[in-house]
N, C-alpha and C positions, 0 to 999 in steps of 0.2 A: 184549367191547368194549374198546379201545383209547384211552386217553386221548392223541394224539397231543404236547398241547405238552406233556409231563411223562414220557413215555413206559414211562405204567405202566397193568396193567391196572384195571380197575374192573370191581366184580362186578354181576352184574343178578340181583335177588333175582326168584321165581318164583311166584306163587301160582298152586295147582290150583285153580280153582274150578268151581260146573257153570253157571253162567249166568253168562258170558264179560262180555255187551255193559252186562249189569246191575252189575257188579262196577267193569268200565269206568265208568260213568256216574257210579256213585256214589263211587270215589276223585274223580274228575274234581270234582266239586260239592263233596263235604265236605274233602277235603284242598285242594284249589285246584291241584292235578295237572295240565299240560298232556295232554291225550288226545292220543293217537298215534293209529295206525292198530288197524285191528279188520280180520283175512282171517276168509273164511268157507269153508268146503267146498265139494262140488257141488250139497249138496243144501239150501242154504243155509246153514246151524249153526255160528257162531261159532264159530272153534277157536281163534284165539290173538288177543291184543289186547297195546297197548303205551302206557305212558304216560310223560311226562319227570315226570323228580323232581328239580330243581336240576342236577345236573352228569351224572345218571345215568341210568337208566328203570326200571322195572316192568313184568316180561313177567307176562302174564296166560294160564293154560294149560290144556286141555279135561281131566277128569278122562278117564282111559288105562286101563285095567286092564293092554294090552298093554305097559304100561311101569310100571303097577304105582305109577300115581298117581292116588290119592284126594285128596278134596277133605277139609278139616278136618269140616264138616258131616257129611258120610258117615261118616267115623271118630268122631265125639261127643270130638274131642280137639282141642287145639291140635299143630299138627304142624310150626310155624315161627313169626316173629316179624316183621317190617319194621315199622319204627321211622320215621315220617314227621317231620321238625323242624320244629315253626311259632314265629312271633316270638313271641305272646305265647298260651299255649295257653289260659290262663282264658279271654280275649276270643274264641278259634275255637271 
């Protein structure tokens, strides 16, 4: 993604997770996350979701083995971090 009036990039952090539309909902509500778009497959099954984050987004992604992406759950680890900024975190 391209930040056009500044002409630099911005990164868009990734979470693997396995229940896409769940994951979506719940940034959306506890963080206050603008929800994007959620595609689905042929067979319906959520496979990628997107939400704004102030100037950026959050791609939400299907666990893969074909690319050899787990979900932190499946692994029993943390396997990444994003850092969400609220005005006042006691009051969220």
């Amino acid at each position: 993604m391209v930040d056009e009036t500044v002409g630099r990039r911005i990164p868009i952090p990734i979470i693997v997770c396995d229940d896409i539309a769940a994951m979506h909902a719940w940034l959306a509500r506890v963080f206050g996350l603008s929800p994007g778009r959620l595609e689905h497959d042929a067979e319906g099954r959520c496979v990628h979701g997107e939400l704004q984050a102030g100037d950026g987004a959050i791609w939400l992604h299907q666990v893969s083995p074909h690319f050899g992406l787990t979900s932190p759950k499946t692994l029993g680890a943390t396997t990444g971090i994003t850092a969400v900024m609220v005005e006042d975190v006691d009051a969220h």
